[in-house]
N, C-alpha and C positions, 0 to 999 in steps of 0.2 A: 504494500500500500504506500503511496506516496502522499508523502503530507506537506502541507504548502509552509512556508517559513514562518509566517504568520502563527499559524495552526501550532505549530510547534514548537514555535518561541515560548507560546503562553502556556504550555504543557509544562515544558521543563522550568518555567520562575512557578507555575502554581506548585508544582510536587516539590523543587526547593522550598517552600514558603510552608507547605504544609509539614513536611519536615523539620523545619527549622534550621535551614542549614545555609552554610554562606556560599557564593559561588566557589567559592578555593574548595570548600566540604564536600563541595557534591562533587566538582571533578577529581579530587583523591579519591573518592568511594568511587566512582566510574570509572577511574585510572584514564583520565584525560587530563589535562591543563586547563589552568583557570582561563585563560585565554578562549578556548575552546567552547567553556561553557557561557563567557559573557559574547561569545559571537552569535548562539543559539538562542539567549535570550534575548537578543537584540537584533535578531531574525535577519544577520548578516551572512549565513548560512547555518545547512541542514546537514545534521552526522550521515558519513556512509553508514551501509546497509551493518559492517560488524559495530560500530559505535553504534547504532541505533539499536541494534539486538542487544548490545549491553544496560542498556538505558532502561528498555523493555522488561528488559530479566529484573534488571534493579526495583523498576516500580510495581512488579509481580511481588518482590520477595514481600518490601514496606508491607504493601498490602496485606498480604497474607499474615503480618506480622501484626495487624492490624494498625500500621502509622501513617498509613497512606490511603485517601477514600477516590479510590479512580472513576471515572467514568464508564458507564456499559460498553464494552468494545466495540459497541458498532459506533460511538460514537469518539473514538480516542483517534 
């Protein structure tokens, strides 16, 4: 599924924000560079397909951990 940058910017500051976490925080947990993550929240580009499955996997775990309230898939 392709997500428009827009879409995706506001994905990754909301599950940051619901976490609590700074952007430095979320890219150590994702093993990206902070860099990286304030380009995504400021929708100057979109992770390839393995940084996006990592992102993906990360807001399954939250979730399931119960620290993250995601949206129904059909709409993420």
């Amino acid at each position: 599924m392709i997500t428009s940058p827009n879409t995706f910017s506001k994905r990754v500051k909301e599950t940051r924000k619901q976490l609590g976490l700074t952007q430095e925080a979320l890219a150590h947990e994702l093993g990206v560079s902070f860099a990286t993550i304030n380009r995504w929240e400021n929708a100057k580009t979109v992770p390839f397909k393995l940084a996006r499955k990592q992102f993906d996997a990360f807001c399954e775990k939250m979730e399931k951990q119960k620290k993250l309230k995601l949206p129904p898939k059909g709409e993420r």
